[in-house]
Biopython code that builds the backbone (N, CA, C, O; Angstrom):
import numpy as np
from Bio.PDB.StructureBuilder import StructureBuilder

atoms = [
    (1, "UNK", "N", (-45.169, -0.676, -14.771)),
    (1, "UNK", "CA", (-43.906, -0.389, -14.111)),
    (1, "UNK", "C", (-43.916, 1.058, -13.644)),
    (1, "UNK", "O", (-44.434, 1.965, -14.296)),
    (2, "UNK", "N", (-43.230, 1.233, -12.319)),
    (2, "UNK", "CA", (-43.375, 2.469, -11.941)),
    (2, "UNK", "C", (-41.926, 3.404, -12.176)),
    (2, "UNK", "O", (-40.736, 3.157, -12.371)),
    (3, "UNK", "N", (-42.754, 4.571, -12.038)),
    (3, "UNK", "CA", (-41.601, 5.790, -13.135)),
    (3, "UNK", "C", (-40.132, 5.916, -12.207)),
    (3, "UNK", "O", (-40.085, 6.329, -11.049)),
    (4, "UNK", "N", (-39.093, 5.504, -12.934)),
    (4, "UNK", "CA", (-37.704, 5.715, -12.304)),
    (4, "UNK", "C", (-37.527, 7.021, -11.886)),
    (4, "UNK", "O", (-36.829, 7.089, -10.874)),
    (5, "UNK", "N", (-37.902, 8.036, -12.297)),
    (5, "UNK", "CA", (-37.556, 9.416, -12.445)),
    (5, "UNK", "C", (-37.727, 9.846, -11.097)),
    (5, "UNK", "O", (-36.660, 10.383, -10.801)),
    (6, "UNK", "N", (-38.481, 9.895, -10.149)),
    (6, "UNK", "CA", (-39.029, 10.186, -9.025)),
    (6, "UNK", "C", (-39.647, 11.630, -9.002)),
    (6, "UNK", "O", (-39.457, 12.504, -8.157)),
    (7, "UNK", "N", (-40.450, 11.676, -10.156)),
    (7, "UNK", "CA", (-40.822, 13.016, -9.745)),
    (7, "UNK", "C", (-39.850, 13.833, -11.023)),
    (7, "UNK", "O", (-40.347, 14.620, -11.829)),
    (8, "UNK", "N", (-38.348, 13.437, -10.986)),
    (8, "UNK", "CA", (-37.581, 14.240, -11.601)),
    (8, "UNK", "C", (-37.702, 14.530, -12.768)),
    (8, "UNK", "O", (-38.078, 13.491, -13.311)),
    (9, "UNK", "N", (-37.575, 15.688, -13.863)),
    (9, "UNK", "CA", (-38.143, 16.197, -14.953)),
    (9, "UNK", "C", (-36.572, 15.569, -15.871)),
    (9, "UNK", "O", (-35.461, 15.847, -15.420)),
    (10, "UNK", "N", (-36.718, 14.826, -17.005)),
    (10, "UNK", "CA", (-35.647, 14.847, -17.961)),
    (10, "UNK", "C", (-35.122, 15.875, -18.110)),
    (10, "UNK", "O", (-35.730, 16.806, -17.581)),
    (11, "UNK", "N", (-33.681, 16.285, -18.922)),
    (11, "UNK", "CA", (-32.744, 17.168, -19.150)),
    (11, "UNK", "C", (-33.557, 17.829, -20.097)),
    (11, "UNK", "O", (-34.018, 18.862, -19.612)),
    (12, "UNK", "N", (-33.937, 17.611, -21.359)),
    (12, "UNK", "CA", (-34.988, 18.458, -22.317)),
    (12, "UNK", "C", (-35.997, 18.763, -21.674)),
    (12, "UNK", "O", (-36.879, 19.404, -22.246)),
    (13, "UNK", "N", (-36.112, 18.458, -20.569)),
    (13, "UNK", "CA", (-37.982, 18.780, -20.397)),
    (13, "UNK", "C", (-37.482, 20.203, -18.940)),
    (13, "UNK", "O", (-38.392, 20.564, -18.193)),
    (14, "UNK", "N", (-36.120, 20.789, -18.762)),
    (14, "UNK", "CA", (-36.006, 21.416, -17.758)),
    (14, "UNK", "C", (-37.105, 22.936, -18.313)),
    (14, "UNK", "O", (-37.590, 23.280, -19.390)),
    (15, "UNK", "N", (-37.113, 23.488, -16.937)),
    (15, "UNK", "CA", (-37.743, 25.081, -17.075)),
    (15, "UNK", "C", (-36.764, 25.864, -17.826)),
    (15, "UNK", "O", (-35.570, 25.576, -17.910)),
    (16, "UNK", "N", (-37.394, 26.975, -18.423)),
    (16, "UNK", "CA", (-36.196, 27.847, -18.715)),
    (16, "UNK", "C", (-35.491, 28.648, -17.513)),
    (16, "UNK", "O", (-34.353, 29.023, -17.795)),
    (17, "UNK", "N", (-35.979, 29.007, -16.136)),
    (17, "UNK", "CA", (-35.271, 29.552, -15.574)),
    (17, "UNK", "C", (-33.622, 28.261, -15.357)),
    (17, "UNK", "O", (-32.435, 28.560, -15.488)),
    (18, "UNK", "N", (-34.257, 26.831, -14.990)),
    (18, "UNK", "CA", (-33.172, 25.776, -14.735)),
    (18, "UNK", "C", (-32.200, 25.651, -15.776)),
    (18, "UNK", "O", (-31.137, 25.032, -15.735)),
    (19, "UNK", "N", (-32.784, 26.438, -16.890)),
    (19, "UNK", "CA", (-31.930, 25.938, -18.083)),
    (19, "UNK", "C", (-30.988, 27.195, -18.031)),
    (19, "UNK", "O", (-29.760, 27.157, -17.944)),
    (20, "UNK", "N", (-31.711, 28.221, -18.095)),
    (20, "UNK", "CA", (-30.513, 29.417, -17.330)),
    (20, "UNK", "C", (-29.597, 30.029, -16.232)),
    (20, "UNK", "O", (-28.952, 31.075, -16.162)),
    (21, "UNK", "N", (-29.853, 28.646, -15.145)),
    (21, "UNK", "CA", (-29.038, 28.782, -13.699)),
    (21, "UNK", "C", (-28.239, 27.158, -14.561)),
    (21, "UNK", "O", (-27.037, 26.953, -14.390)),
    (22, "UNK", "N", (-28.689, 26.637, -15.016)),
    (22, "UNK", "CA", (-27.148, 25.355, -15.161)),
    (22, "UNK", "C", (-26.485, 26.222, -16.510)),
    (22, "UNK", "O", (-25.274, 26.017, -16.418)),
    (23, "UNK", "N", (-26.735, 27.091, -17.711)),
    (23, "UNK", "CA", (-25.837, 27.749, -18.527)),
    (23, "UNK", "C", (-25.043, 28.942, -18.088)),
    (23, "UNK", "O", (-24.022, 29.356, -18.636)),
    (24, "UNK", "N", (-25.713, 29.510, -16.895)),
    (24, "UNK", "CA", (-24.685, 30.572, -16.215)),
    (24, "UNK", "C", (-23.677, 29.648, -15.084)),
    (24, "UNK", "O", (-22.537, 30.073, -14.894)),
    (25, "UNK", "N", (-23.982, 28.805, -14.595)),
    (25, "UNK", "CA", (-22.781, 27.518, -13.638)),
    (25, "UNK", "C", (-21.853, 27.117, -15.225)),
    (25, "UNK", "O", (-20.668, 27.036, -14.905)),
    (26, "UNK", "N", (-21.950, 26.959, -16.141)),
    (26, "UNK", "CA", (-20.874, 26.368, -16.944)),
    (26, "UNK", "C", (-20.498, 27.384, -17.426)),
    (26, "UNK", "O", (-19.361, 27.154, -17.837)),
    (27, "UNK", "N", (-20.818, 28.598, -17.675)),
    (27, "UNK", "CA", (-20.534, 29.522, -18.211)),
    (27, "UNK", "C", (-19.241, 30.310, -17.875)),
    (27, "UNK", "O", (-18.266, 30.833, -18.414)),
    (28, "UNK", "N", (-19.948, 30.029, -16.368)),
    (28, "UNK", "CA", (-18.619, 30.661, -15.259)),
    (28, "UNK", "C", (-17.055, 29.661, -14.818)),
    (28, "UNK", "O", (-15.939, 30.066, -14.493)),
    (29, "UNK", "N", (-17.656, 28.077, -15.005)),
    (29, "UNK", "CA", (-16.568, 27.523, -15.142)),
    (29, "UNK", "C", (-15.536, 27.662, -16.404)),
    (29, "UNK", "O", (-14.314, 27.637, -16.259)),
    (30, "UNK", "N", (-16.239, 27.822, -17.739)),
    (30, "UNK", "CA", (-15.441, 28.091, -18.773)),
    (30, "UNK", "C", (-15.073, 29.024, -19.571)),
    (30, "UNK", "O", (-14.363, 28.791, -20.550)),
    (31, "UNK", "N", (-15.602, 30.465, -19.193)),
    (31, "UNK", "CA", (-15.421, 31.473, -19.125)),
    (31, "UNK", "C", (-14.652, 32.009, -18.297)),
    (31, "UNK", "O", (-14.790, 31.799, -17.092)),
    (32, "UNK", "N", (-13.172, 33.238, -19.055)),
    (32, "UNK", "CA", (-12.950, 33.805, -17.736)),
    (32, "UNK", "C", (-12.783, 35.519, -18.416)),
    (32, "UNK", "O", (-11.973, 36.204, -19.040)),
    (33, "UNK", "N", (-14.571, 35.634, -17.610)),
    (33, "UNK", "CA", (-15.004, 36.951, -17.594)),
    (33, "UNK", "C", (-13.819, 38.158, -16.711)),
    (33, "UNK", "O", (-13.138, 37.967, -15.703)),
    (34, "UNK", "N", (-13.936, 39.209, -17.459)),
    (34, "UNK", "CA", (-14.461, 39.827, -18.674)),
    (34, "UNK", "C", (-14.121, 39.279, -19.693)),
    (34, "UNK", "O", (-12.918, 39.017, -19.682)),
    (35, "UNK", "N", (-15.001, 38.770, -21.217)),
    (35, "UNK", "CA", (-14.224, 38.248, -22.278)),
    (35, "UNK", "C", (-15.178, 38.587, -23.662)),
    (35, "UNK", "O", (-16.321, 39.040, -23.619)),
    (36, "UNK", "N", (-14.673, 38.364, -24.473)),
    (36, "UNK", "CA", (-15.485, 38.541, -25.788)),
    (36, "UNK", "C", (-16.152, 36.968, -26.020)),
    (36, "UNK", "O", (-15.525, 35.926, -25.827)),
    (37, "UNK", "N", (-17.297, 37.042, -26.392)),
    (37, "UNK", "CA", (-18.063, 36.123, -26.576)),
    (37, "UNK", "C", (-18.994, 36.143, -27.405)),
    (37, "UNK", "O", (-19.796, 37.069, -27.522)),
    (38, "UNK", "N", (-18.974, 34.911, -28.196)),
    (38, "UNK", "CA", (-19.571, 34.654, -29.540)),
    (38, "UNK", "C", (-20.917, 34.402, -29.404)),
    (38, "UNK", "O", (-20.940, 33.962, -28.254)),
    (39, "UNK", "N", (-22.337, 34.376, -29.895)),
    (39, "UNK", "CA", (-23.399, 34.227, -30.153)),
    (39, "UNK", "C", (-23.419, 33.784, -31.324)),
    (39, "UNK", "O", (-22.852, 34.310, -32.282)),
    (40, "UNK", "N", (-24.137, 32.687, -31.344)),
    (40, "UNK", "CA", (-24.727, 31.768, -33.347)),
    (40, "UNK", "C", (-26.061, 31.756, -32.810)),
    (40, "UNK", "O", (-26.498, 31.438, -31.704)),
    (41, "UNK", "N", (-26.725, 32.277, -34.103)),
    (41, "UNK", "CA", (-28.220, 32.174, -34.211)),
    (41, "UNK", "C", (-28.214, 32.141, -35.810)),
    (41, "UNK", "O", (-27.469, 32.680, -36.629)),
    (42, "UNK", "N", (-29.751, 30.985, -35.997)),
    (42, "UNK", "CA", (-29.833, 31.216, -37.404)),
    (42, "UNK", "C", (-31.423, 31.337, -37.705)),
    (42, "UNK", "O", (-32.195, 30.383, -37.800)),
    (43, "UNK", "N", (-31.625, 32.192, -37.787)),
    (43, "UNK", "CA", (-32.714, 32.892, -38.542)),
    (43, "UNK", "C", (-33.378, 32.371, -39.744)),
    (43, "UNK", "O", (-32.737, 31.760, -40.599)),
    (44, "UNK", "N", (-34.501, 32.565, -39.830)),
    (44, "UNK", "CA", (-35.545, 32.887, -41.170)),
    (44, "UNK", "C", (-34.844, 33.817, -42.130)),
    (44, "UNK", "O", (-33.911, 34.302, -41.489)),
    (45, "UNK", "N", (-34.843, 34.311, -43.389)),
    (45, "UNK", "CA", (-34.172, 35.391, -43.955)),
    (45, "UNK", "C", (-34.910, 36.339, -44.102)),
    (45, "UNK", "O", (-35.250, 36.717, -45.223)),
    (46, "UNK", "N", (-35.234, 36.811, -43.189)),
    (46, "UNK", "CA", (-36.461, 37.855, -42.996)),
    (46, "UNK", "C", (-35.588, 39.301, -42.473)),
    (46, "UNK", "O", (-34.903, 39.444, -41.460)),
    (47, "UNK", "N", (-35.846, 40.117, -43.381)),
    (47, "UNK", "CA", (-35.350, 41.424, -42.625)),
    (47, "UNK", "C", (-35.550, 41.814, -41.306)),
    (47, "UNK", "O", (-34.628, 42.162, -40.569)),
    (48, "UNK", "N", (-37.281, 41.747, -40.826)),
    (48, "UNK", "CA", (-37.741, 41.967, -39.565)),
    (48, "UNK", "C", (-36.885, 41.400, -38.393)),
    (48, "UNK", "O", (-36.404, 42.092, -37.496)),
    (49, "UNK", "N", (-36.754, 40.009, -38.524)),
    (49, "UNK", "CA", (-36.108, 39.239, -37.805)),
    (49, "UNK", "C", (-34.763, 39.466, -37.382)),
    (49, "UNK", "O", (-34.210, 39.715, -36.311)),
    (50, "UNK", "N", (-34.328, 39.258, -38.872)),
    (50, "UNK", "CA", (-32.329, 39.978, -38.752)),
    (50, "UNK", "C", (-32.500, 41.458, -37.882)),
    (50, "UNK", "O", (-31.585, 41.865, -37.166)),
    (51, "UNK", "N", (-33.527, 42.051, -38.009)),
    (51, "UNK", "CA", (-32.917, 43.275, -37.745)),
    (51, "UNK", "C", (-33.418, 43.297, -35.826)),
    (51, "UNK", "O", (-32.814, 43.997, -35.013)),
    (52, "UNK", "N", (-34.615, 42.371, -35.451)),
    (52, "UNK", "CA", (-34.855, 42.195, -34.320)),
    (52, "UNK", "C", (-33.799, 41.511, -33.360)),
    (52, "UNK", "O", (-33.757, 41.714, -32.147)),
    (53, "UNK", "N", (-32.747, 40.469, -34.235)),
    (53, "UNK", "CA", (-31.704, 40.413, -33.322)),
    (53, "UNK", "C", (-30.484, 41.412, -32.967)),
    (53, "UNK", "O", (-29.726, 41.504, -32.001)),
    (54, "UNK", "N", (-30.643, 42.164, -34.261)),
    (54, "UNK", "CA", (-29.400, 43.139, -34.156)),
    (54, "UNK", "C", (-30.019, 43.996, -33.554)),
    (54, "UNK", "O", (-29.119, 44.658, -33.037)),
    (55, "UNK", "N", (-31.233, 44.567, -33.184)),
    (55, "UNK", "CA", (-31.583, 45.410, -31.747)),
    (55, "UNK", "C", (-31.564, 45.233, -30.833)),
    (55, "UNK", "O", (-31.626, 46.142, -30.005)),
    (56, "UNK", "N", (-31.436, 43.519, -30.397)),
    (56, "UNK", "CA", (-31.449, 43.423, -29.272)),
    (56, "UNK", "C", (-29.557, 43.891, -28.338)),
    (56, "UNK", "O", (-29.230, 44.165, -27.183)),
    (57, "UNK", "N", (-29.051, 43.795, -29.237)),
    (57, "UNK", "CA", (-27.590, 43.763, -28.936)),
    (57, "UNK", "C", (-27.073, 45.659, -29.096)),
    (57, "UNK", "O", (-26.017, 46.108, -28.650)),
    (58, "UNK", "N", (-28.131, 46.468, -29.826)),
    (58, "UNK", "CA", (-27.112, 47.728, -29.890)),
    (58, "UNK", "C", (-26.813, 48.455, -28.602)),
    (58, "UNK", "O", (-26.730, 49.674, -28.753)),
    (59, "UNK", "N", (-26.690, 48.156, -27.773)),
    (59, "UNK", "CA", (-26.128, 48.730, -26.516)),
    (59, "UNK", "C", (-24.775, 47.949, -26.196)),
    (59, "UNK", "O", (-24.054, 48.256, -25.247)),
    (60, "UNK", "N", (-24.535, 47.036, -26.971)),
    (60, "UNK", "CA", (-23.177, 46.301, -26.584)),
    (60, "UNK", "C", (-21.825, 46.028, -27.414)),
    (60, "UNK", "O", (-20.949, 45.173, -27.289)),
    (61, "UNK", "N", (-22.035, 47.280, -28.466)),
    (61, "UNK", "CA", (-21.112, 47.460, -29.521)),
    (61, "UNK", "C", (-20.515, 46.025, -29.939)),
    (61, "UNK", "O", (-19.360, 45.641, -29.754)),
    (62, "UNK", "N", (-21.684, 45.247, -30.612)),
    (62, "UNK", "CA", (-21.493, 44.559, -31.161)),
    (62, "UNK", "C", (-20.545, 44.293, -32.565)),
    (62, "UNK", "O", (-20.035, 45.127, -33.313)),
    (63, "UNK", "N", (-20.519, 43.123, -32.610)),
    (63, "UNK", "CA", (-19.578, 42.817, -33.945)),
    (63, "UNK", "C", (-20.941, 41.717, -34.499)),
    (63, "UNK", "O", (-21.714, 40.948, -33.929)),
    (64, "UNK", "N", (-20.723, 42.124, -35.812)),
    (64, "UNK", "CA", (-21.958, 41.028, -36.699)),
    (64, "UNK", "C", (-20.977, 40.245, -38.036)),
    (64, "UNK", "O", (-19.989, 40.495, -38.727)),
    (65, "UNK", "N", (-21.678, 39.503, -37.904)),
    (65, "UNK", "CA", (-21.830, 38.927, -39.387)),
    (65, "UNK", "C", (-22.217, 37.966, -39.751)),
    (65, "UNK", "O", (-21.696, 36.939, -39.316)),
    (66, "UNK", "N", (-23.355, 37.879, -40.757)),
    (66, "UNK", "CA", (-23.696, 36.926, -41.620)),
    (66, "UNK", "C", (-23.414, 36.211, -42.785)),
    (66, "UNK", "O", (-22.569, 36.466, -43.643)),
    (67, "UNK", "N", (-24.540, 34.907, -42.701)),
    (67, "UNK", "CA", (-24.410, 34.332, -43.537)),
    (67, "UNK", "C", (-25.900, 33.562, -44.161)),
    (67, "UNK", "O", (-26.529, 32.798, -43.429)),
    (68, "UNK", "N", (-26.373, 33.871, -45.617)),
    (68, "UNK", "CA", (-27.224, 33.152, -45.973)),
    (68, "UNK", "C", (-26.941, 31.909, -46.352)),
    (68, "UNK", "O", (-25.780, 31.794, -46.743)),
    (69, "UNK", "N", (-27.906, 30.431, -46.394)),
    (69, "UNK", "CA", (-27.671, 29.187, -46.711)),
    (69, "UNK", "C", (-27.745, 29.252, -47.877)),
    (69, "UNK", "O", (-27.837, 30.396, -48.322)),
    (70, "UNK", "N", (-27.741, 28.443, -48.584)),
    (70, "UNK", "CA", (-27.635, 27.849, -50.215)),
    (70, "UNK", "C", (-29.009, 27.752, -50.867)),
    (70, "UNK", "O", (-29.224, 27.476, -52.047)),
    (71, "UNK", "N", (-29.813, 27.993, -50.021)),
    (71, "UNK", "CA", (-31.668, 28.124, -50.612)),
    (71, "UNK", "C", (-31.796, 29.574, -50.486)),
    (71, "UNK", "O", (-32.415, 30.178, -51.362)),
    (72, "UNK", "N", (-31.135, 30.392, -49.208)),
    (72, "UNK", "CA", (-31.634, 31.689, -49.414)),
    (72, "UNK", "C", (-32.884, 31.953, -48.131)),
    (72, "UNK", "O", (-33.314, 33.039, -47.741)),
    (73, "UNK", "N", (-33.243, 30.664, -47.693)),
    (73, "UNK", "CA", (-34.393, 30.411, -46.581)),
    (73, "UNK", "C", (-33.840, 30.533, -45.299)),
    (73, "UNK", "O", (-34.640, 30.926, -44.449)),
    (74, "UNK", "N", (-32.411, 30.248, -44.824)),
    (74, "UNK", "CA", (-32.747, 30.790, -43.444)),
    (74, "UNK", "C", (-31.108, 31.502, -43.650)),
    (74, "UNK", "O", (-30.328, 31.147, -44.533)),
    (75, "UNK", "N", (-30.811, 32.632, -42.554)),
    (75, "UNK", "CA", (-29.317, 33.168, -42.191)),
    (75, "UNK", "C", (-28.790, 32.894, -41.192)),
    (75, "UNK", "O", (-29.616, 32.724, -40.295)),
    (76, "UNK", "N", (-27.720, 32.753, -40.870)),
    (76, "UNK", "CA", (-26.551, 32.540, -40.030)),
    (76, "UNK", "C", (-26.508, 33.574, -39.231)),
    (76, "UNK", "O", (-26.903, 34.518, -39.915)),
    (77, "UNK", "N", (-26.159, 34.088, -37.765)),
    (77, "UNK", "CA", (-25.659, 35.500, -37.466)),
    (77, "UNK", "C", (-24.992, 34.913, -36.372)),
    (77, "UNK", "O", (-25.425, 34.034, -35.627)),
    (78, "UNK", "N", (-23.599, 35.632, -36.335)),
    (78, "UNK", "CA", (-22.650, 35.669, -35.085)),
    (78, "UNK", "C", (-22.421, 36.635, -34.687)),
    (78, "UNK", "O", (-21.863, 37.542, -35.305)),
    (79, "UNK", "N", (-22.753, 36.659, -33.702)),
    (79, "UNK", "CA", (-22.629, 38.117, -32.990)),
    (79, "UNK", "C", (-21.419, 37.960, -31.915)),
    (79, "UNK", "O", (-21.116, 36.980, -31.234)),
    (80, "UNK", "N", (-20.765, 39.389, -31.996)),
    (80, "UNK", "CA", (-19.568, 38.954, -30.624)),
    (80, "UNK", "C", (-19.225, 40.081, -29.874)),
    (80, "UNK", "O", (-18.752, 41.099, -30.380)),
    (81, "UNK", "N", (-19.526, 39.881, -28.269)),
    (81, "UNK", "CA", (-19.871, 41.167, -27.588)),
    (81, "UNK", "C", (-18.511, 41.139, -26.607)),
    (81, "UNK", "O", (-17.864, 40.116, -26.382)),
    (82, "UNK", "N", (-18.217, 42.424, -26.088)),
    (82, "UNK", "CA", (-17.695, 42.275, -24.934)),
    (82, "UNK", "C", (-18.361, 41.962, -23.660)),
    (82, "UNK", "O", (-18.964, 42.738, -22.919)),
    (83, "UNK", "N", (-18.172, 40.793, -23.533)),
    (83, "UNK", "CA", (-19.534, 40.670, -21.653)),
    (83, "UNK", "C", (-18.565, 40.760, -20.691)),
    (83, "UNK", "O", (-17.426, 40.299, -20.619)),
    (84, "UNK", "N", (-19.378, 41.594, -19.800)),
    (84, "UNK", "CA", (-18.498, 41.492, -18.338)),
    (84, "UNK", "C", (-18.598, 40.061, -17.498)),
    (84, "UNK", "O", (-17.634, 39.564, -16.916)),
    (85, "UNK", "N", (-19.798, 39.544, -17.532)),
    (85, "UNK", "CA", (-20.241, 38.658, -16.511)),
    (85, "UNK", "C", (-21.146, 37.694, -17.324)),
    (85, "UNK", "O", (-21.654, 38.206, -18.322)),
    (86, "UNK", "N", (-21.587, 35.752, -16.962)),
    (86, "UNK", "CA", (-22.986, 35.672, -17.199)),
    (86, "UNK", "C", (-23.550, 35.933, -17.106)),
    (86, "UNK", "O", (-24.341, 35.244, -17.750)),
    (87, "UNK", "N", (-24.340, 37.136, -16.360)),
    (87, "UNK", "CA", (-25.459, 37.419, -16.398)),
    (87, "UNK", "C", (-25.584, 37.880, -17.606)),
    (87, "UNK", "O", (-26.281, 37.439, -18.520)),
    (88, "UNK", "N", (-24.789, 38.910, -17.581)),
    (88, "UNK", "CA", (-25.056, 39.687, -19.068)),
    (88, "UNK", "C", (-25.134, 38.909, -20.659)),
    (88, "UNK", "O", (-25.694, 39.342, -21.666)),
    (89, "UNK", "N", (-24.392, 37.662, -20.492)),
    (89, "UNK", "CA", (-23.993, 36.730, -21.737)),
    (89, "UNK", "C", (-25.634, 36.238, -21.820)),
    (89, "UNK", "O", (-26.227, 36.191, -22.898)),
    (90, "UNK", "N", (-26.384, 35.817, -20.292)),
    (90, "UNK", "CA", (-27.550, 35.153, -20.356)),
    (90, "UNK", "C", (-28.836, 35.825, -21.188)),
    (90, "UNK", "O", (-29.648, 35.380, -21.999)),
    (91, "UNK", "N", (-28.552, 37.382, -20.444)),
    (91, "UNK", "CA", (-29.172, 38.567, -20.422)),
    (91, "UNK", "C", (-29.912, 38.662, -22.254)),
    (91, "UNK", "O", (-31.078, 38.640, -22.648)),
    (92, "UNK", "N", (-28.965, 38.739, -22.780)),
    (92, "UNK", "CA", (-29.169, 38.657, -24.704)),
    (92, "UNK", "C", (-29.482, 37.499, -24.719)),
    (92, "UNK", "O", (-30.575, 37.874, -25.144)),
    (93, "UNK", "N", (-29.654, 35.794, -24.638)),
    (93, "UNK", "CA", (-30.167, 34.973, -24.646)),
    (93, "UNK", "C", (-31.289, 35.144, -24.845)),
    (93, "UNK", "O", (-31.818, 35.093, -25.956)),
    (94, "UNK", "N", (-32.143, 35.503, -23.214)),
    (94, "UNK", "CA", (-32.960, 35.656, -23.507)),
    (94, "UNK", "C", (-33.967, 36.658, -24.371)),
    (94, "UNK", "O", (-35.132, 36.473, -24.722)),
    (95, "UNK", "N", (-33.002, 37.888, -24.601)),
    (95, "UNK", "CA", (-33.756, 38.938, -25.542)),
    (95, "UNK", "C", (-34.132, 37.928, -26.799)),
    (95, "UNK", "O", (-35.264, 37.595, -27.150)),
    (96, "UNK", "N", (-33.035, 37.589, -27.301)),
    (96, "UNK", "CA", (-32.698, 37.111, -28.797)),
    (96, "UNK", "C", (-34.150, 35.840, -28.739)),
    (96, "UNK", "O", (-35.005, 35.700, -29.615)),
    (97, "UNK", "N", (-34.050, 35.162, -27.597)),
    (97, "UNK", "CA", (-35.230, 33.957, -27.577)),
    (97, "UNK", "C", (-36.686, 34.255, -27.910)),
    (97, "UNK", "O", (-37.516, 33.426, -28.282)),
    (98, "UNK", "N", (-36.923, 35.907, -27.671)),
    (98, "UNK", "CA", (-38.296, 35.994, -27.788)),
    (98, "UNK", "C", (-38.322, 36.394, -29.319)),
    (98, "UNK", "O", (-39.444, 36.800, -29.623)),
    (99, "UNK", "N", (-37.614, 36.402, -30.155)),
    (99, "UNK", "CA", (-37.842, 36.740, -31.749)),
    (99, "UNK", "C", (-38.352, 35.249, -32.193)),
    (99, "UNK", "O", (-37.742, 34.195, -32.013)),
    (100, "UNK", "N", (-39.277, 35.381, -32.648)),
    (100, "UNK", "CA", (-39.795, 34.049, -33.321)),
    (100, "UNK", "C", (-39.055, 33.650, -34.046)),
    (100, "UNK", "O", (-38.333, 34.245, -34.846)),
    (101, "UNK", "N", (-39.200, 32.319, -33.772)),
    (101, "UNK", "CA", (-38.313, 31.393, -35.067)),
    (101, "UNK", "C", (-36.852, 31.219, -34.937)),
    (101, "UNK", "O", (-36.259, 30.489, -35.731)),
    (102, "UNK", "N", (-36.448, 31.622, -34.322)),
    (102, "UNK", "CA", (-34.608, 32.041, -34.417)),
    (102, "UNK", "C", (-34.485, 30.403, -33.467)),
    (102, "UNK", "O", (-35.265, 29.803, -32.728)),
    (103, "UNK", "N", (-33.042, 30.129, -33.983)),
    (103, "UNK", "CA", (-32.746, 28.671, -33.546)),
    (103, "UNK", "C", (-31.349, 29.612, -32.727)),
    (103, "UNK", "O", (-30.705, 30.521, -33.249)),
    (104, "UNK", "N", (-31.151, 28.986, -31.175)),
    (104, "UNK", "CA", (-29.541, 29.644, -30.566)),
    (104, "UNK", "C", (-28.851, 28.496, -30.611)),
    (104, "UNK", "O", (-29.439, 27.462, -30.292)),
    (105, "UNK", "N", (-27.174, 28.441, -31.101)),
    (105, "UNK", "CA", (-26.648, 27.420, -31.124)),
    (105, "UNK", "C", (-25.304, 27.268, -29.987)),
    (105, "UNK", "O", (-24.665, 26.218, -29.923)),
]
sb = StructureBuilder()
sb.init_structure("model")
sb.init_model(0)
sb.init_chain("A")
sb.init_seg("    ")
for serial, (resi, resn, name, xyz) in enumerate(atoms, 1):
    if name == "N":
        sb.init_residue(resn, " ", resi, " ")
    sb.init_atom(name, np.array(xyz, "f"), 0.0, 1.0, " ", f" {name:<3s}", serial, name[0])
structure = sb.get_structure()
């Protein structure tokens, strides 16, 4: 049987740039920038790590706080910035994406 898709890539299987031009289009529909905006990431409980996301953000007078799970194996972090625009909301996305291991929710 031949492939329905035409070529077309499933929703999980998009690029990351596609995945960051359809989260800045919803972003902007449900956002109304300038606004404070929340970030969830949960981490390894690794100092290196915790502290690689909280660098990525010190230029944006962040607000933090964590939380370890009930094993002690991975942490919680919400971060909440003032953003002017998506770009900028996207902008830390992708910083935060290149720390290994970190899950964005």
């Amino acid at each position: 049987m031949q492939d329905q898709h035409n070529g077309q890539e499933e929703n999980n299987e998009r690029t990351p740039e596609e995945f960051y031009a359809s989260l800045k289009n919803e972003l902007n529909k449900v956002e109304n920038f300038p606004t404070n905006y929340t970030y969830k990431f949960i981490v390894p409980t690794e100092n290196k790590k915790i502290a690689q996301i909280q660098g990525v953000f010190d230029n944006a007078r962040p607000q933090f706080s964590m939380k370890e799970s009930k094993t002690g194996k991975y942490t919680s972090i919400t971060v909440v910035i003032f953003a002017f625009d998506a770009d900028q909301v996207i902008h830390f996305y992708r910083e935060v994406a290149k720390v290994d291991g970190v899950i964005m929710l």
